[in-house]
KEKOL-631250 format. One record per residue: residue number from 0; residue in one letter; x, y, z of N, C-alpha, C in turn. Coordinates in pm, 1 decimal. Last residue first. Example, Ala and Ser with C-alpha at 12.3 -4.5 7.8 and 13.67 -1.06 7.14 Angstrom:
2
pt ropa 1	bapa S	n.east 1285.0	n.north -225.0	n.up 708.0	ca.east 1367.0	ca.north -106.0	ca.up 714.0	c.east 1290.0	c.north 3.0	c.up 787.0
pt ropa 0	bapa A	n.east 1319.0	n.north -569.0	n.up 780.0	ca.east 1230.0	ca.north -450.0	ca.up 780.0	c.east 1320.0	c.north -330.0	c.up 780.0
end
This chain:
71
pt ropa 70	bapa X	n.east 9775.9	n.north 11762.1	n.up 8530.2	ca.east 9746.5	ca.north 11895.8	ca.up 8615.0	c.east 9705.8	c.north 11979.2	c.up 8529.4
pt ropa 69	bapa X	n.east 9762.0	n.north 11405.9	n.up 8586.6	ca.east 9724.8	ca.north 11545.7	ca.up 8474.4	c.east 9704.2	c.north 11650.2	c.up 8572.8
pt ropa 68	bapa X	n.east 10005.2	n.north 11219.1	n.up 8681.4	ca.east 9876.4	ca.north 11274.7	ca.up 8719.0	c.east 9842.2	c.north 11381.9	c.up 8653.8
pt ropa 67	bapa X	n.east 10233.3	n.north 11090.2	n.up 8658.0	ca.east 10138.9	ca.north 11082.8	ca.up 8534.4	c.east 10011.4	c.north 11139.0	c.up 8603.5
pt ropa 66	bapa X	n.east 10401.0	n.north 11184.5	n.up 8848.6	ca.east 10408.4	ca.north 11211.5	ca.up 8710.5	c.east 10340.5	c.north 11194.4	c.up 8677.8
pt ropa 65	bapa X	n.east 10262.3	n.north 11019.1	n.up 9076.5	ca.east 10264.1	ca.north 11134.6	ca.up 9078.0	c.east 10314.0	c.north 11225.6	c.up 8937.1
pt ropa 64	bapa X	n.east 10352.3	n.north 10743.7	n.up 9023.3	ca.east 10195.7	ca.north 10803.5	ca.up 8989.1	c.east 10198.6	c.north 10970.2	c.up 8983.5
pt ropa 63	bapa X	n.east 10583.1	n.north 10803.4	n.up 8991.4	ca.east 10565.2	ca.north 10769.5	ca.up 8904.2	c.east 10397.1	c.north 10732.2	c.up 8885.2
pt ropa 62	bapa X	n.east 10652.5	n.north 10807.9	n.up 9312.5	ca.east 10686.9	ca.north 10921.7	ca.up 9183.2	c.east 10653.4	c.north 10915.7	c.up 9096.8
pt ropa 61	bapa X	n.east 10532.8	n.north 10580.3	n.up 9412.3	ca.east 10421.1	ca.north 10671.4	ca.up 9417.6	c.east 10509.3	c.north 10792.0	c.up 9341.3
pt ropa 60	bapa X	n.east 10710.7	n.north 10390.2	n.up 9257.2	ca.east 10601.0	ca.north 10402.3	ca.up 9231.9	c.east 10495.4	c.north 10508.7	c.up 9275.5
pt ropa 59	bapa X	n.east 10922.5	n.north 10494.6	n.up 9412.5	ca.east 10997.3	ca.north 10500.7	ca.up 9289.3	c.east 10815.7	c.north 10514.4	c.up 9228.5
pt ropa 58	bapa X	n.east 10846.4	n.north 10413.3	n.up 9660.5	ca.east 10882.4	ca.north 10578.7	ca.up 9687.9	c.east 10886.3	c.north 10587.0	c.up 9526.1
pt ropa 57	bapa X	n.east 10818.5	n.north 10120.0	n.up 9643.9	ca.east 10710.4	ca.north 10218.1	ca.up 9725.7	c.east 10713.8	c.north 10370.2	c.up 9669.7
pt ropa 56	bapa X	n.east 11108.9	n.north 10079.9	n.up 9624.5	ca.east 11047.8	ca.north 10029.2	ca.up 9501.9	c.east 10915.6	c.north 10092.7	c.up 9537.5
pt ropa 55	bapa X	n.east 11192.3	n.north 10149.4	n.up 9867.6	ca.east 11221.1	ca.north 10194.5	ca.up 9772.7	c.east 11135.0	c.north 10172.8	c.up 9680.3
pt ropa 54	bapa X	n.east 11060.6	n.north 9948.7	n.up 10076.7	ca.east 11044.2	ca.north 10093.4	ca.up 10059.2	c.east 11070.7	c.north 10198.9	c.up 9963.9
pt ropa 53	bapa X	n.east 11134.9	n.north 9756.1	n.up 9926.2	ca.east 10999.6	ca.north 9759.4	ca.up 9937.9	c.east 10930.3	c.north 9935.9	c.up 9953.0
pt ropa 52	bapa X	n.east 11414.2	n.north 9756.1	n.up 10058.4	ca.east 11385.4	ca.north 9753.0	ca.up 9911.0	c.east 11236.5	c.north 9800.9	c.up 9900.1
pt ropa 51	bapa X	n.east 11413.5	n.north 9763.5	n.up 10327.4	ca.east 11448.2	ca.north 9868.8	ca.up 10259.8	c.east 11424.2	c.north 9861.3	c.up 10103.2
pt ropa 50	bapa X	n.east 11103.0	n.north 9614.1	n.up 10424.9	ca.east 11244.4	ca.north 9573.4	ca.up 10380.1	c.east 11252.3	c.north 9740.7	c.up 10339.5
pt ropa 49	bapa X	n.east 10830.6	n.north 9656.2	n.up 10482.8	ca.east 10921.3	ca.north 9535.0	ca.up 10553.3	c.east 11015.2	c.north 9531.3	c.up 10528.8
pt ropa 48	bapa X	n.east 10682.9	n.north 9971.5	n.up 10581.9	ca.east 10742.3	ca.north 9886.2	ca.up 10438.3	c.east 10880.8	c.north 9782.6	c.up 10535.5
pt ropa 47	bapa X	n.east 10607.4	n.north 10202.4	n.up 10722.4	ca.east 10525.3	ca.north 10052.7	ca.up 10752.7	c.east 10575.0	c.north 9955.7	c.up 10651.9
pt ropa 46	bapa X	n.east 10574.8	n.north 10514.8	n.up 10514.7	ca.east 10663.3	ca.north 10436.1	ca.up 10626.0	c.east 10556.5	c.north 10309.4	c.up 10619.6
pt ropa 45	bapa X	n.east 10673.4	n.north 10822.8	n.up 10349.3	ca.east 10635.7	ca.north 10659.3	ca.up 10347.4	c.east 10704.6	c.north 10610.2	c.up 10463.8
pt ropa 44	bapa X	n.east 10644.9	n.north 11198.8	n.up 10350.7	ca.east 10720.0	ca.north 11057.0	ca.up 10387.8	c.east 10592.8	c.north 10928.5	c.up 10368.6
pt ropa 43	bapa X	n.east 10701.8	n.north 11541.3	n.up 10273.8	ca.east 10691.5	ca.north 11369.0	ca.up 10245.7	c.east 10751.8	c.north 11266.8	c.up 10320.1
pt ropa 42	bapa X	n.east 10706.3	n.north 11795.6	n.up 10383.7	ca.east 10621.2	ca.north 11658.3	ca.up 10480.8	c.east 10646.5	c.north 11543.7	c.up 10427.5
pt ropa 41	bapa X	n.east 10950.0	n.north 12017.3	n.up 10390.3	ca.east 10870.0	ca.north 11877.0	ca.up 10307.0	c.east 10835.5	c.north 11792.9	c.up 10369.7
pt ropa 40	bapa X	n.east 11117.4	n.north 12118.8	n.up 10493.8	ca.east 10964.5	ca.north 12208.3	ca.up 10539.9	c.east 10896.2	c.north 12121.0	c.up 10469.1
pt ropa 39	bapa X	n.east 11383.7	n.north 12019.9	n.up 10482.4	ca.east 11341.3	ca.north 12041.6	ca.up 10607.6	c.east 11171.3	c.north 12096.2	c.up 10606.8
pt ropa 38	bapa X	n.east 11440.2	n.north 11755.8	n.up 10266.7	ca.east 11441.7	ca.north 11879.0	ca.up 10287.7	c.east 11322.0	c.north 11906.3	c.up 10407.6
pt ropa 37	bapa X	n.east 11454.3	n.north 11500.5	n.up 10243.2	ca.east 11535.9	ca.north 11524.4	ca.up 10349.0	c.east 11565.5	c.north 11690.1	c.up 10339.6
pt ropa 36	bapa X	n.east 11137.0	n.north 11255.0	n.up 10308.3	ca.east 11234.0	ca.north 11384.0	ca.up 10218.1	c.east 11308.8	c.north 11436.7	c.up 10289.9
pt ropa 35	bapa X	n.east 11230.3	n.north 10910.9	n.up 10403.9	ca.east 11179.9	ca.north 11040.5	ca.up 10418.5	c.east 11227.3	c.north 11147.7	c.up 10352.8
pt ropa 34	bapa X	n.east 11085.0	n.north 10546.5	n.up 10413.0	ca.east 11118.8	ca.north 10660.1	ca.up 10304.7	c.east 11069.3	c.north 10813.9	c.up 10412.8
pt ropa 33	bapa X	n.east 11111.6	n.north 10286.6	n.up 10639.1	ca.east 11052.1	ca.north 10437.8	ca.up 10557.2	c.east 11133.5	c.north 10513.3	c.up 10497.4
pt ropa 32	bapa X	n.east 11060.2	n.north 10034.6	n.up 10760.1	ca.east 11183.6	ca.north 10092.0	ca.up 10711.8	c.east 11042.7	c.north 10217.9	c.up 10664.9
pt ropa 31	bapa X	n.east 11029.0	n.north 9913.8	n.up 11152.4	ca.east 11005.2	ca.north 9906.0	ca.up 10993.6	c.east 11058.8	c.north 9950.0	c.up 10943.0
pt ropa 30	bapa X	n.east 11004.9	n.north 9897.2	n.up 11421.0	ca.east 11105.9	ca.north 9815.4	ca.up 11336.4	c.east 11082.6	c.north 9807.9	c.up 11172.3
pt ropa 29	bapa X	n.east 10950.3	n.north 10132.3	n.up 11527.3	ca.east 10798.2	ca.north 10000.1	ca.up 11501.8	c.east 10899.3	c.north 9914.6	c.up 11409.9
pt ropa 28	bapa X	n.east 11157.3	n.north 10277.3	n.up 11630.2	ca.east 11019.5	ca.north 10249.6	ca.up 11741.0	c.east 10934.3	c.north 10091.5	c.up 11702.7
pt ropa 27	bapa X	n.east 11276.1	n.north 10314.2	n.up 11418.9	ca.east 11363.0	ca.north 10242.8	ca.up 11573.3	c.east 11225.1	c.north 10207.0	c.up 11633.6
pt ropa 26	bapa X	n.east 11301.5	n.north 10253.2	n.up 11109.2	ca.east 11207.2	ca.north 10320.1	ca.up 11218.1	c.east 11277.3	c.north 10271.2	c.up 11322.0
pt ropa 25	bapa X	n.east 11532.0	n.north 10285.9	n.up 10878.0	ca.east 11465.0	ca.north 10165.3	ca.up 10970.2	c.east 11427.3	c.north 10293.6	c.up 11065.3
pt ropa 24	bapa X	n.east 11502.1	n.north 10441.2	n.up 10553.3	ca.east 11585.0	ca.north 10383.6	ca.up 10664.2	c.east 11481.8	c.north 10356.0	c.up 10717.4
pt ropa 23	bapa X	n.east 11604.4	n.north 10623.4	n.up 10311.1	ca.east 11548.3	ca.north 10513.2	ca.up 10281.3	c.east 11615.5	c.north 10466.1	c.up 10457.0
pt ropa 22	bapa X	n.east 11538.7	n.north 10964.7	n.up 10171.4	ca.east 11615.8	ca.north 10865.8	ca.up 10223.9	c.east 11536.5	c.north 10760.0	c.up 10261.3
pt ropa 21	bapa X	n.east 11547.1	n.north 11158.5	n.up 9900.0	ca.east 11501.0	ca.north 11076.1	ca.up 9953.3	c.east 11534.3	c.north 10992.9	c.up 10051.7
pt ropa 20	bapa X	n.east 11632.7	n.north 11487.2	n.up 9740.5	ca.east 11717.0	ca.north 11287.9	ca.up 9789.0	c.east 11591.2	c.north 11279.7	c.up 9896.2
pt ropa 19	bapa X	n.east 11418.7	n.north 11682.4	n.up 9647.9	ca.east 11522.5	ca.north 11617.2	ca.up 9686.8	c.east 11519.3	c.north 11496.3	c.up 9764.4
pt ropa 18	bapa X	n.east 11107.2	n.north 11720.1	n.up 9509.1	ca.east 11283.8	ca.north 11677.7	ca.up 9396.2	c.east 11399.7	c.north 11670.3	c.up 9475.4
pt ropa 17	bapa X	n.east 10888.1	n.north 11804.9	n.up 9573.0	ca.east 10994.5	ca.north 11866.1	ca.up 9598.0	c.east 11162.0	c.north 11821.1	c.up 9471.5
pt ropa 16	bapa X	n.east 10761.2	n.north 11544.4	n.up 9579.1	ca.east 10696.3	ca.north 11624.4	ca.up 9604.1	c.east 10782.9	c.north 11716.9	c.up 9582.1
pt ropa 15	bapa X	n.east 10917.3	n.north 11295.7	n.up 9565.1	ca.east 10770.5	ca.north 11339.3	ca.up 9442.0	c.east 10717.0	c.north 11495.6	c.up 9455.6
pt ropa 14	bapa X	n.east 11233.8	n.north 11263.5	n.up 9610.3	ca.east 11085.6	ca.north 11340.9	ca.up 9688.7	c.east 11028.1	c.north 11348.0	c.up 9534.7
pt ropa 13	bapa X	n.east 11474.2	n.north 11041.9	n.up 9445.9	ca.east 11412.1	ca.north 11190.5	ca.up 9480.1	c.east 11267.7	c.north 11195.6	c.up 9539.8
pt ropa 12	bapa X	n.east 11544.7	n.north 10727.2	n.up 9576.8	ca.east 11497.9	ca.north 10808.1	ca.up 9440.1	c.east 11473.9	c.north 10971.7	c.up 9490.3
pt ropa 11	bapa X	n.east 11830.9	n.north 10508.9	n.up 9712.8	ca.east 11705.7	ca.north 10636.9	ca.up 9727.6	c.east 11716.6	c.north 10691.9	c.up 9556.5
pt ropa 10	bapa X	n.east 11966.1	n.north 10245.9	n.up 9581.3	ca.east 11981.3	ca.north 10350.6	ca.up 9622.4	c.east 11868.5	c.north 10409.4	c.up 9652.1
pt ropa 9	bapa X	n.east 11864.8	n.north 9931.3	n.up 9525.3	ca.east 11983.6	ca.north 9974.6	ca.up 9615.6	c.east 11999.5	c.north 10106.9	c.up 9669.1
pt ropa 8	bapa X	n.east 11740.3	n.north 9885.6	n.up 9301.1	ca.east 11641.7	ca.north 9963.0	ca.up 9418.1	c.east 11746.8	c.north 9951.4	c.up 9536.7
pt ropa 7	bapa X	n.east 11768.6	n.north 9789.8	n.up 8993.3	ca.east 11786.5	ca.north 9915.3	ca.up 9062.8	c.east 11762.0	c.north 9952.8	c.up 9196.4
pt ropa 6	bapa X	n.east 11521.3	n.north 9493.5	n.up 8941.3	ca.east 11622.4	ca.north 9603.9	ca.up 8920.5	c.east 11671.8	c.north 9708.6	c.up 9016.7
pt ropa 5	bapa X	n.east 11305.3	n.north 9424.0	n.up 9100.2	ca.east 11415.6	ca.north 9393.6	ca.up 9109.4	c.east 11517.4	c.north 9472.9	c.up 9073.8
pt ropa 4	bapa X	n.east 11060.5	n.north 9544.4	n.up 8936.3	ca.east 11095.4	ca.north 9580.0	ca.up 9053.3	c.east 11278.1	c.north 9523.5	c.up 9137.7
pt ropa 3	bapa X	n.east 11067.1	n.north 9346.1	n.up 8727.9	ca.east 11113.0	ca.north 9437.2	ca.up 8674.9	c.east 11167.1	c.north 9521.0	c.up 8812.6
pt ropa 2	bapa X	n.east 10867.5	n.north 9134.8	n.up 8844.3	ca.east 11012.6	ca.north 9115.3	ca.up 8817.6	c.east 11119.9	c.north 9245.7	c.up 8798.8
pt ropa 1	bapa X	n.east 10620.7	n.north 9319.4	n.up 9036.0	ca.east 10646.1	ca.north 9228.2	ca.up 8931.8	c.east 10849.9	c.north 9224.3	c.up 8920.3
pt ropa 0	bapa X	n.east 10390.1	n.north 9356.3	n.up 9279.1	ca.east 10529.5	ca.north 9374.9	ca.up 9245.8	c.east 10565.7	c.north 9275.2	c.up 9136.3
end
C-alpha cells in the first residue's frame, strides 16, 4: 500500500464483475470487514480485510487488475 491509497476510500467502488455498487461492511461472525456486490446472482465478494478502508482500497485494486487484463 503506498501513500496514494489514502486518498478517496470513504465510499464503495462498483463490482469488477458486473458494475454495481459495492458494499463495504463488518462480518458479525469473524469481526472483519468485506466488500460485497449488491446485485443478487453476482458472487463477488472480498472478505478477511482489518479496516473498512483496506477493504476498499482491496475492491478499487482487484477493479483495476481486472481492467487491465487483456481479453
Amino acid at each position: 500500500m503506498n501513500r496514494d491509497d489514502v486518498d478517496d476510500v470513504r465510499w464503495g467502488w462498483t463490482c469488477p464483475r458486473c458494475n454495481a455498487d459495492a458494499d463495504v461492511e463488518r462480518d458479525p461472525s469473524s469481526k472483519t470487514f468485506r466488500w460485497v456486490c449488491s446485485e443478487n446472482p453476482c458472487p463477488a465478494v472480498g472478505f478477511g480485510f482489518t479496516s473498512r478502508r483496506r477493504a476498499r482500497i482491496a475492491l478499487r485494486d482487484y477493479r483495476n487488475r481486472d481492467e487491465n487484463v487483456y481479453r
